[in-house]
C-alpha positions in Angstrom: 58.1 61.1 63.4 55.3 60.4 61.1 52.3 58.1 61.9 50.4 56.2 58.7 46.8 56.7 59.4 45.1 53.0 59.4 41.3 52.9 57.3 38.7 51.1 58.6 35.6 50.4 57.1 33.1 52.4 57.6 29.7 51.5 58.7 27.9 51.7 55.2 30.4 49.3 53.7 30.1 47.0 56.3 26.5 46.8 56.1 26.6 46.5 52.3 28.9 43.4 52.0 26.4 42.0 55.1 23.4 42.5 52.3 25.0 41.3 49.1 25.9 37.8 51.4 22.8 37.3 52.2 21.5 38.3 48.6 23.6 35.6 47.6 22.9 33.1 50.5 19.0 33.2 49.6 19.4 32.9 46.2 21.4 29.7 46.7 18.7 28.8 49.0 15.9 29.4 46.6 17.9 27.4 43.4 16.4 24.2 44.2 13.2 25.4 44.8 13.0 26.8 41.4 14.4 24.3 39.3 12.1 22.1 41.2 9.3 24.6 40.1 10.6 24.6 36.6 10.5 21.0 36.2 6.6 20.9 37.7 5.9 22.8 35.1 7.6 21.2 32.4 5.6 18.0 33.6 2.5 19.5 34.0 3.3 21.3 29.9 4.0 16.9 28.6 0.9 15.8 30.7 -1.4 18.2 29.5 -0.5 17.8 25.8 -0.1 14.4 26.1 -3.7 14.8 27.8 -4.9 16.8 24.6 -3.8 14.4 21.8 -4.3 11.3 23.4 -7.4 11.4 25.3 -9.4 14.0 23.7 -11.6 14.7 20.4 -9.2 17.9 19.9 -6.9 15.9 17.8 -9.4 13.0 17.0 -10.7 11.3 13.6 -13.0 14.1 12.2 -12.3 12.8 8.2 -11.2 9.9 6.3 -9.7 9.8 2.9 -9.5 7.5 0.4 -6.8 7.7 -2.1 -6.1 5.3 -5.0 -9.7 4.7 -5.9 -12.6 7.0 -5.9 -16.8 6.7 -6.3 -19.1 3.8 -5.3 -15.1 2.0 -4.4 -14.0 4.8 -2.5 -17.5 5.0 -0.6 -17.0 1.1 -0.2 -13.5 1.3 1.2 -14.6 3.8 3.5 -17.3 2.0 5.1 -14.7 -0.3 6.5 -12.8 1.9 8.7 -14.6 0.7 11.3 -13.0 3.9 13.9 -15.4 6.4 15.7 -15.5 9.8 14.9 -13.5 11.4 17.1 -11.1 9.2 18.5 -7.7 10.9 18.6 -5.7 9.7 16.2 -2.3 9.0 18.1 -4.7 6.0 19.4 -6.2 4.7 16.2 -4.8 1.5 15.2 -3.7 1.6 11.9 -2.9 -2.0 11.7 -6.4 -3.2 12.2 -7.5 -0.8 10.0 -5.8 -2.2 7.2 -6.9 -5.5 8.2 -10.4 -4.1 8.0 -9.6 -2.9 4.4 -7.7 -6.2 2.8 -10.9 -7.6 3.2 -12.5 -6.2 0.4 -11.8 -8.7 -2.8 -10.9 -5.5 -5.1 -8.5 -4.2 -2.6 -4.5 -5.4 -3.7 -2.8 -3.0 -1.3 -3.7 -1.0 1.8 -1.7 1.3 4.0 -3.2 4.2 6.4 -1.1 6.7 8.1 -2.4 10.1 10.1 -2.7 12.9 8.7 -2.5 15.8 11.8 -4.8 17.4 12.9 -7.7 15.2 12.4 -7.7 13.0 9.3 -7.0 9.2 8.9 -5.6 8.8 4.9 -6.3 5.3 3.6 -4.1 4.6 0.6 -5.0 1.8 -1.6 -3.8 -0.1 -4.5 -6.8 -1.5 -6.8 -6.4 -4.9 -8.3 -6.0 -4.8 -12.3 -8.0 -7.2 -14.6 -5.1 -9.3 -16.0 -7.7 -12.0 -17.8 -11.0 -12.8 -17.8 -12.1 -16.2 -16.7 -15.3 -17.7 -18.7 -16.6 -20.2 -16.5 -18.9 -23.1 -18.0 -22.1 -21.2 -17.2 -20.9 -18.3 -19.4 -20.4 -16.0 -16.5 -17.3 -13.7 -16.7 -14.5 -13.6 -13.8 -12.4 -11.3 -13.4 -9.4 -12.1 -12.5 -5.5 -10.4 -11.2 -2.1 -11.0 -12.4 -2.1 -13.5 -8.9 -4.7 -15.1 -10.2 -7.4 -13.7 -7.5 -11.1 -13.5 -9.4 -12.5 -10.2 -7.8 -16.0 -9.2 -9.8 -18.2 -10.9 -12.7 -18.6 -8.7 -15.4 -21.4 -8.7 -18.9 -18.5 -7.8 -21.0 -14.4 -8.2 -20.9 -12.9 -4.9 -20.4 -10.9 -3.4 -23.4 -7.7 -5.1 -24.3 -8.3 -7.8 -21.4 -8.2 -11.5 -23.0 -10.7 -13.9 -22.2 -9.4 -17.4 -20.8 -11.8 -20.4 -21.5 -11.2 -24.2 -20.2 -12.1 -26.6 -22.9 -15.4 -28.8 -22.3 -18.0 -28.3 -19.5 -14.8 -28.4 -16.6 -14.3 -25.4 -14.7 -10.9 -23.5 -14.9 -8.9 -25.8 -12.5 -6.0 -23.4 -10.5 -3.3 -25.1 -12.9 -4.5 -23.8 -16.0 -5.6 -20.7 -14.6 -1.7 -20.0 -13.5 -0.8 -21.6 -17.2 -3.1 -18.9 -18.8 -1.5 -16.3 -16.1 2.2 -17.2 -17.0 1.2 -17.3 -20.9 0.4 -13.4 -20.4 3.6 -13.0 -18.0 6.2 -14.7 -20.2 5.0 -12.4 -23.3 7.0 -9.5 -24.0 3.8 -6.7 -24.4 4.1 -5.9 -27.3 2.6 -9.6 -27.8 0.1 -10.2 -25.2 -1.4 -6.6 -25.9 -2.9 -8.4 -29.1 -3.7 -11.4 -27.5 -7.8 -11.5 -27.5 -8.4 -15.2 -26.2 -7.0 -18.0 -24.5 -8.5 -21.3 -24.4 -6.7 -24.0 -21.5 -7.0 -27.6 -22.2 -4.2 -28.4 -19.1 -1.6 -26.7 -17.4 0.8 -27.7 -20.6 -1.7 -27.6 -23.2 -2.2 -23.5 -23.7 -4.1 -21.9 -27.1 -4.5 -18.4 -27.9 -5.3 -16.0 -30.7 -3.0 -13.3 -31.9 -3.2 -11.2 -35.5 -5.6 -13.3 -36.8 -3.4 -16.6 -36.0 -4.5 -18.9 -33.7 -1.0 -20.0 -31.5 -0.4 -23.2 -29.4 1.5 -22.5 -26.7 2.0 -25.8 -24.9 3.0 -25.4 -21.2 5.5 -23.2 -19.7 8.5 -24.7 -20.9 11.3 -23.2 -22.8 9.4 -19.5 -23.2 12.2 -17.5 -24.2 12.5 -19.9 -27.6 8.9 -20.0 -27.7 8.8 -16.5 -28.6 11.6 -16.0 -30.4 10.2 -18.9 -33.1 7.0 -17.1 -32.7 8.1 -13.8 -33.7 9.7 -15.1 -36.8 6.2 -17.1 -37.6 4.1 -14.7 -37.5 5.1 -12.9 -40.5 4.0 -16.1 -42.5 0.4 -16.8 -44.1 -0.1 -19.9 -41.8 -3.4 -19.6 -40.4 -2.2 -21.6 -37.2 1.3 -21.7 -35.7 2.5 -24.6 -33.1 5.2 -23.4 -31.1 4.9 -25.9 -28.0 7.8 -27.5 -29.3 10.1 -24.7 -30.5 13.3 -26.8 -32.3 10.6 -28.5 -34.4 7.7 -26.1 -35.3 4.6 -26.8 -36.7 2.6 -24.4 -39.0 -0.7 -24.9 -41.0 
């Protein structure tokens, strides 16, 4: 009769599963501490940078630039941002800047934005002469296409048309937005020859143009205005009347 010996473990495996449990019993013991070390560190990694860039000169205001305009403008434009050197820029506030900025007359358009690591870029748009405005002392305006006067000038600049109020009255906002819309309405290859306008009232508008001087009228009806004109201008009339377009007047 035969016996089937039974195997036991032996001492050695016994004492090796007894290590890999409690391998595996610390380790689930020490998960929590580590992940709890992990995200220390992760927090003390955001505060630190966070630290850096907002509340130190690392990553602080050590330019500005001016783009749009350049020389004694530039210089002037610049002289308005109105932010120590070295504050970090995540804390500059580009609103106010701009605020700063629109007050210059000359300035149309402003916008700033950060430039990392350590310049604030101020973009801005420069008003453009549309007319100039010869007041009854003589002195020269300059004036935009929304009717904002932003320098005095000794001399017109080239192709800019000079706008005069008839008598000793000053341009009243009216005409000067008659005078505007004159130059507006105009398809350019028109108002690039006009040279001067002279405003008697917001519906009484002059100008010269190829050696013809043109009255204009008011607003009214431009489209037929110029349409009339076009077809005047190639006449010898020294002075062409267009204010009222179904019945024009030449001389």
């Amino acid at each position: 009769m035969s016996h089937t010996a039974t195997r036991r473990p032996g001492a050695r495996g016994l004492e090796s599963s007894a290590s890999r449990f409690r391998e595996r019993a610390l380790a689930r013991r020490r998960r929590p501490w580590l992940r709890g070390l992990a995200a220390l560190v992760v927090l003390a990694l955001v505060a630190g940078t966070g630290w850096l860039v907002g509340w130190t000169g690392a990553l602080g205001v050590h330019d500005v630039e001016v783009v749009g305009v350049s020389g004694a403008e530039a210089a002037a434009v610049r002289e308005l941002v109105d932010v120590p050197t070295g504050t970090p820029l995540v804390r500059v506030d580009t609103a106010a800047v701009e605020t700063d900025v629109r007050t210059r007359v000359t300035v149309a358009e402003v916008s700033v934005r950060r430039s990392w690591p350590r310049t604030l870029v101020v973009d801005v748009v420069p008003r453009v002469p549309a007319i100039v405005v010869k007041n009854p002392q003589g002195r020269l305006e300059v004036v935009d296409a929304t009717g904002v006067s932003f320098g005095s000038v000794d001399k017109a600049p080239t192709g800019v048309p000079v706008v005069t109020a008839t008598g000793s009255r000053a341009m009243t906002p009216e005409a000067l937005q008659a005078a505007l819309a004159l130059l507006r309405d105009l398809p350019s290859d028109l108002s690039d020859d006009v040279r001067s306008v002279t405003v008697s009232s917001a519906d009484l508008v002059t100008f010269t143009l190829r050696g013809k001087t043109v009255v204009w009228g008011g607003e009214d009806e431009s489209a037929l205005k110029i349409r009339v004109l076009r077809a005047l201008l190639t006449t010898k009339a020294k002075t062409v009347d267009v204010s009222a377009p179904d019945t024009p007047v030449t001389r």
